[in-house]
ZAMARGU-4260 file (C-alpha; in steps of 0.2 Angstrom, whole numbers, plus 5000, padded with zeros to 4 digits):
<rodrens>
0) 4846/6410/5024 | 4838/6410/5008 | 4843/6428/5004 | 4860/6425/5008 | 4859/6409/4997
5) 4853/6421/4983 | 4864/6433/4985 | 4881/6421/4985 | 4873/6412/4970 | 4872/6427/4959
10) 4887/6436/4964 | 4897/6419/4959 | 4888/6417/4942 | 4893/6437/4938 | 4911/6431/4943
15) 4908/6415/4931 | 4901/6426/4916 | 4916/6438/4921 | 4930/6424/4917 | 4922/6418/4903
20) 4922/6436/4894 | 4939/6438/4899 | 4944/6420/4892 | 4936/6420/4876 | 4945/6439/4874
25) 4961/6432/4878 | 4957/6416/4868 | 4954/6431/4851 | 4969/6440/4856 | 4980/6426/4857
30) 4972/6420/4840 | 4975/6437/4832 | 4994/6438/4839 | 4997/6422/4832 | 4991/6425/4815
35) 5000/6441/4812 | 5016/6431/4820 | 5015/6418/4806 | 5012/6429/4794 | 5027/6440/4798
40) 5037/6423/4800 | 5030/6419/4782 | 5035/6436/4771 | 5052/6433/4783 | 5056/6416/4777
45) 5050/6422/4757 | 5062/6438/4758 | 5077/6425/4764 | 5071/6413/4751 | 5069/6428/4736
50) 5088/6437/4740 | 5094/6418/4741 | 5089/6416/4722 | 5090/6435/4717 | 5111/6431/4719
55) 5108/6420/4703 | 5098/6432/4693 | 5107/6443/4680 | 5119/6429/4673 | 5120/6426/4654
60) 5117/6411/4644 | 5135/6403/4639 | 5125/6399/4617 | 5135/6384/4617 | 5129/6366/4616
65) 5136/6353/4627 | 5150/6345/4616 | 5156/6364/4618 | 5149/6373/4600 | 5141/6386/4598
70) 5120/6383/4598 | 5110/6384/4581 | 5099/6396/4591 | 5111/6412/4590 | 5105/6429/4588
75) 5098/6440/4604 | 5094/6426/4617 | 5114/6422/4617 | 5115/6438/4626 | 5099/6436/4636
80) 5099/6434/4654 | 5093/6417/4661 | 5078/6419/4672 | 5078/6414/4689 | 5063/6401/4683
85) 5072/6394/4671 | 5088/6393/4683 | 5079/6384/4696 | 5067/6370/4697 | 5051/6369/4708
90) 5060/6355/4720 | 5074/6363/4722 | 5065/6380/4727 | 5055/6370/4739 | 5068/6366/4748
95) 5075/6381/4750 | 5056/6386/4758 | 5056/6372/4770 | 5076/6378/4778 | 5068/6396/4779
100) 5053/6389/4788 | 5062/6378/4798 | 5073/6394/4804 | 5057/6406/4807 | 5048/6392/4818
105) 5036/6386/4805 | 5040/6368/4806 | 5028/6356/4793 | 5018/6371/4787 | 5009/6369/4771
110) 5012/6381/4758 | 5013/6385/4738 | 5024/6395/4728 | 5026/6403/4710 | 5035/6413/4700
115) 5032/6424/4688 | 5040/6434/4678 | 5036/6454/4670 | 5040/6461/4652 | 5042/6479/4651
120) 5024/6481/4644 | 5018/6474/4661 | 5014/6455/4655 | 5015/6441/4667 | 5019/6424/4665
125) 5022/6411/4678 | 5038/6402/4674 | 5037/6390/4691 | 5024/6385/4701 | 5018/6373/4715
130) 5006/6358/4710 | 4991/6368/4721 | 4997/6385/4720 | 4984/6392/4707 | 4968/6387/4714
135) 4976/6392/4733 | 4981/6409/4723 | 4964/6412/4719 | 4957/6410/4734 | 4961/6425/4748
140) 4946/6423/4759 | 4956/6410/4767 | 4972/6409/4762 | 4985/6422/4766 | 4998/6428/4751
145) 5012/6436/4751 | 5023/6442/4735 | 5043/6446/4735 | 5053/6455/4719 | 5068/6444/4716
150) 5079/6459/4707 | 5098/6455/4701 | 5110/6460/4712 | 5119/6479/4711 | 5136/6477/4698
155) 5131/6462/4691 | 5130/6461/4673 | 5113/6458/4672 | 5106/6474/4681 | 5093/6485/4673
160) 5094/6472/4659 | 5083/6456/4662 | 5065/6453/4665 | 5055/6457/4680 | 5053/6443/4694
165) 5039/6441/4708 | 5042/6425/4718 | 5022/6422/4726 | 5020/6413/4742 | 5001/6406/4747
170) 5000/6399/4765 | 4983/6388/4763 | 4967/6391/4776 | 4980/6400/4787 | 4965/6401/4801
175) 4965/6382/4802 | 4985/6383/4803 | 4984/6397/4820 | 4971/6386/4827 | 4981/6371/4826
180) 4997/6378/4834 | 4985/6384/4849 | 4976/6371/4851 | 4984/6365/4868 | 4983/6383/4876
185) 4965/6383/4870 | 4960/6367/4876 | 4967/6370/4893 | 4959/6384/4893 | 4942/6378/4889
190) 4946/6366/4900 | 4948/6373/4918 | 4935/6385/4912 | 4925/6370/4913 | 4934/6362/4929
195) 4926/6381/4938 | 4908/6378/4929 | 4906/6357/4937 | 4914/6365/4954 | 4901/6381/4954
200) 4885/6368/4947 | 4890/6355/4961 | 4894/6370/4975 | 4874/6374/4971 | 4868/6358/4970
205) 4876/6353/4987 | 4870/6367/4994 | 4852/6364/4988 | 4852/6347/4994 | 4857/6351/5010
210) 4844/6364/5011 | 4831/6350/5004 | 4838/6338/5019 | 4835/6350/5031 | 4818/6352/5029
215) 4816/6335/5026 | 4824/6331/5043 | 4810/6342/5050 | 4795/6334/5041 | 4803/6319/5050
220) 4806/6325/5065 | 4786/6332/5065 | 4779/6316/5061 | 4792/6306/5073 | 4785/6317/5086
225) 4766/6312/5081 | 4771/6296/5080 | 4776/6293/5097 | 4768/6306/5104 | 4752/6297/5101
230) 4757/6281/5110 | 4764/6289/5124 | 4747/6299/5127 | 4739/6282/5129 | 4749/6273/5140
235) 4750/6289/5151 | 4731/6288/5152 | 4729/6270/5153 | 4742/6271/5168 | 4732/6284/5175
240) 4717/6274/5175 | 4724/6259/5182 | 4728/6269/5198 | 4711/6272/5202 | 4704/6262/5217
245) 4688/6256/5204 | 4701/6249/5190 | 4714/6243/5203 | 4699/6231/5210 | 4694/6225/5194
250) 4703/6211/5185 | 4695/6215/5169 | 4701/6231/5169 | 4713/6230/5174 | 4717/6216/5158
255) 4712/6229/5149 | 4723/6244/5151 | 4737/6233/5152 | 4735/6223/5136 | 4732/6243/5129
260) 4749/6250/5137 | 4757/6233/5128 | 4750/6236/5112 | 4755/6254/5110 | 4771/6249/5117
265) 4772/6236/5104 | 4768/6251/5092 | 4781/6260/5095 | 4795/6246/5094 | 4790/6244/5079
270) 4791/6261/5073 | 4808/6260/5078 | 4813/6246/5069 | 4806/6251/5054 | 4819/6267/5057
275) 4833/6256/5062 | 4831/6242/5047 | 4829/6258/5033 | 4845/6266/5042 | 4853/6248/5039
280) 4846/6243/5023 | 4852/6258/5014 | 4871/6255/5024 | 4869/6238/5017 | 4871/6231/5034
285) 4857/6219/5033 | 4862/6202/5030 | 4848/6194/5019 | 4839/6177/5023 | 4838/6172/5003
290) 4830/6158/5001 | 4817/6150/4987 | 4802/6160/4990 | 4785/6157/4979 | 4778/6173/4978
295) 4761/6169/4976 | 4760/6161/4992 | 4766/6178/5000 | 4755/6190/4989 | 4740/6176/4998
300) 4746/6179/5013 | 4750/6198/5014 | 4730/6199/5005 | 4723/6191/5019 | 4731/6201/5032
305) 4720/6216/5024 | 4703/6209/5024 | 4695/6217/5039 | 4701/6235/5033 | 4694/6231/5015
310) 4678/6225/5022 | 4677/6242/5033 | 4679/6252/5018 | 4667/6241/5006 | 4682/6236/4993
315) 4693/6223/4986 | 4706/6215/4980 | 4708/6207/4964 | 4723/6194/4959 | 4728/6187/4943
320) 4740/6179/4947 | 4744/6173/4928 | 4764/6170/4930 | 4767/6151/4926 | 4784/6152/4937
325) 4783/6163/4952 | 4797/6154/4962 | 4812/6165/4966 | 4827/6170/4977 | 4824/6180/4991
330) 4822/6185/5009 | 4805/6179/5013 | 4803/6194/5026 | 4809/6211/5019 | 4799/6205/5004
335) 4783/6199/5014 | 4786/6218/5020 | 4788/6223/5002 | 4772/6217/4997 | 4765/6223/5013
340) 4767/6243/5011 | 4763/6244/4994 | 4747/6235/4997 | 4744/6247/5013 | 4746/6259/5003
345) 4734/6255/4992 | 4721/6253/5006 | 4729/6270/5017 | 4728/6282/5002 | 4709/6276/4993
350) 4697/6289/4989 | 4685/6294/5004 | 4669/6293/4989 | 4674/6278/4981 | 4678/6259/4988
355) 4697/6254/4985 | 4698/6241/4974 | 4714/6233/4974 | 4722/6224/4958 | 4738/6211/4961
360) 4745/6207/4942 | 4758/6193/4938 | 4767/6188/4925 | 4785/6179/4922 | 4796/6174/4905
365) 4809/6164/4906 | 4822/6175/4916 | 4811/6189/4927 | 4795/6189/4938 | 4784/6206/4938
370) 4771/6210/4950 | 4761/6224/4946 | 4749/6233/4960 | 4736/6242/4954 | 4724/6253/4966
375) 4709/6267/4961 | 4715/6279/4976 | 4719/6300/4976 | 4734/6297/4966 | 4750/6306/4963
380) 4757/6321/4952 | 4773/6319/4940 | 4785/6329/4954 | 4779/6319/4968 | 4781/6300/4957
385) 4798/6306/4953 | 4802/6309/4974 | 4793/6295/4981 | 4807/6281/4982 | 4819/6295/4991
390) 4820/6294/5011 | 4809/6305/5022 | 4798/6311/5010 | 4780/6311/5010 | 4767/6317/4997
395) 4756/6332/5004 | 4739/6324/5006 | 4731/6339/5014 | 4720/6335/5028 | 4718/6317/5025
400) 4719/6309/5043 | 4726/6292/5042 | 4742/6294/5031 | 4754/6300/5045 | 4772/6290/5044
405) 4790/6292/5042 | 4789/6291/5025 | 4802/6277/5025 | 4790/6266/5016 | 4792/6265/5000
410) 4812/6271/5001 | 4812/6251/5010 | 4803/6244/4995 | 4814/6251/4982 | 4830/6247/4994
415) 4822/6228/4997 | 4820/6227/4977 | 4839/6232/4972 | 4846/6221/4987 | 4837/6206/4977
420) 4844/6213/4962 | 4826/6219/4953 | 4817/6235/4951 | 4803/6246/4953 | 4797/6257/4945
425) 4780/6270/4948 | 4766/6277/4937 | 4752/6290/4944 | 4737/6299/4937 | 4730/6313/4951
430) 4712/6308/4955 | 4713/6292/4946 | 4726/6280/4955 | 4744/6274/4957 | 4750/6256/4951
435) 4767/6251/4955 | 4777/6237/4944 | 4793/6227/4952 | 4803/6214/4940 | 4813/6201/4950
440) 4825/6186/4942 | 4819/6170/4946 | 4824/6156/4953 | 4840/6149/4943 | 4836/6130/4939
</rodrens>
């Protein structure tokens, strides 16, 4: 199973890195397609826009004045062609760009222009120009340029005769611009590409979590069988001593095998409720008894019940109970039980060199209540303080005898703590000790 689960996993991720390749090609492709399509829509739009106003170039200056004389300024420029710079103004070629643009798909595209204009000696001068169109000129890392000769029409009377005209076009950071038109393609793309990685990390994670429960379920279903199967082995025994004629005579013993057969019975019912309230408690199908509950009566109470065990093992338990308000809302039983587990804990997982000693901190401001239980036993390692609260699992303790359980324990502390609306949390040093800290609200005056 674990090959096969290997196998599927790699062969998917090769099929993942396959469609990324592929997507990021297709995302340059379509990038590079797109650029040279603007570009050619650009020098289409200029060519339309340069034999619009090359129809105006080769016409003559009329030399007269507005009241219809002849100007002061005769001589050769009476006879000079008018320039299609000094014919048009920058707003009115503008204008003209924007219809062109409009025609070639290149709606609200920035963009600069200029004109200039060529003596025969080679000599430029720009006659018009955009407000941006020098410093966009000058820079062709990032801007794309293209350059148009506005030349007069064949038969006019202007041909072969006036001045050389180059109408310029700068399409600014023209990256930027083929970016932006894509952007919807892209992000879809990007997108589901995403949508496959979140299925594929969720199609493992499921799998390895279903892999994890499974041998959870046969931890549990090991120690279930020790569980029980300990009991059942007594009774059987005890019931096969009471049929002997010696036993079936005496009273006394007969007392005595009985109240044994009760007491593992006893046992075993209560390993089953503990099974049956954690099933409920996570379902939330426990209806809890809430109440004002002081908790330092509890703490008392639970202490108590662990004396004899304490004594057997030569240790103690140490309470400071310092919190001035320990009076707060909550099911006097699942939190008897609370304090209960973690405290057998304590005592179950002690050193075998080393008494347990036992420490019960509280304290309280004016909205939460903390406990904090402290103990000096074997301790815990990081991976196993962050799996402890989950259902079923149980720390390796190598051959350490009197730790067998469900390992529903402290999975019902932390689900008693959230149905009172607190929380837990756990800190461990291997060789050195556990302590486990729980904050409650208080009691609401």
């Amino acid at each position: 199973m674990k090959r096969i689960f290997t196998i599927i996993t790699v062969l998917i991720s090769l099929s993942l890195i396959g469609i990324i390749v592929i997507q990021v090609s297709w995302i340059k492709n379509m990038v590079l397609l797109r650029e040279e399509q603007i570009k050619h829509n650009v020098e289409e739009s200029t060519k339309m826009v340069g034999n619009e106003l090359s129809q105006h170039k080769g016409s003559y200056a009329s030399g007269l004045n507005r009241r219809g004389f002849l100007s002061e300024e005769l001589g050769i420029d009476l006879f000079k062609p008018v320039t299609i710079g000094q014919r048009f103004d920058v707003e009115e070629i503008k204008k003209r760009f924007n219809k062109a643009f409009l025609q070639n798909n290149l709606k609200d595209i920035q963009f600069e222009f200029g004109i200039a204009s060529f003596d025969r000696l080679g000599n430029n001068v720009f006659e018009k120009i955009s407000p941006n169109f020098i410093n966009a000129y000058e820079d062709t890392l990032n801007n794309f340029s293209f350059n148009w000769g506005l030349e007069a029409l064949s038969g006019t009377a202007g041909e072969n005769l006036g001045v050389n005209e180059v109408l310029f076009v700068v399409i600014p950071n023209i990256k930027g611009l083929v970016l932006k038109s894509l952007r919807w393609k892209i992000a879809t793309s990007i997108l589901f590409t995403l949508i496959i990685l979140a299925a594929f990390y969720l199609t493992v994670r499921t799998v390895l979590r279903q892999k994890k429960l499974g041998e959870i379920k046969n931890d549990f279903i090991n120690n279930m069988t020790h569980e029980f199967k300990t009991p059942i082995a007594t009774i059987s025994l005890a019931v096969d001593a009471m049929r002997n004629e010696k036993v079936i005579n005496d009273r006394q013993k007969l007392s005595y095998f009985s109240g044994i057969i009760k007491e593992e019975n006893q046992r075993m019912n209560r390993q089953v409720e503990t099974i049956l309230k954690a099933s409920q408690l996570e379902k939330q199908e426990v209806d809890l008894n809430m109440k004002p509950v002081h908790v330092h009566e509890v703490i008392k109470d639970v202490v108590d019940n662990f004396t004899l065990q304490l004594e057997d093992k030569k240790g103690r338990v140490e309470l400071s109970l310092n919190a001035p308000n320990d009076l707060i809302e909550a099911d006097e039983v699942h939190f008897s039980n609370l304090v209960n587990n973690l405290v057998d804990n304590a005592v179950k997982y002690a050193k075998d060199n080393a008494p347990p000693v036992i420490k019960l901190i509280t304290s309280s401001n004016g909205k939460n209540f903390t406990v904090k239980i402290e103990d000096n036993g074997i301790g815990m390692n990081r991976d196993t303080v962050k799996r402890i609260f989950e259902r079923f699992y149980r720390a390796h303790t190598g051959n350490v005898h009197n730790v067998k359980g469900f390992g529903l324990g402290l999975s019902y502390v932390k689900t008693v703590v959230e149905a009172h609306n607190g929380d837990i949390k756990a800190e461990s040093t291997l060789g050195k000790g556990s302590s486990f800290t729980i904050e409650l609200p208080l009691k609401k005056a």
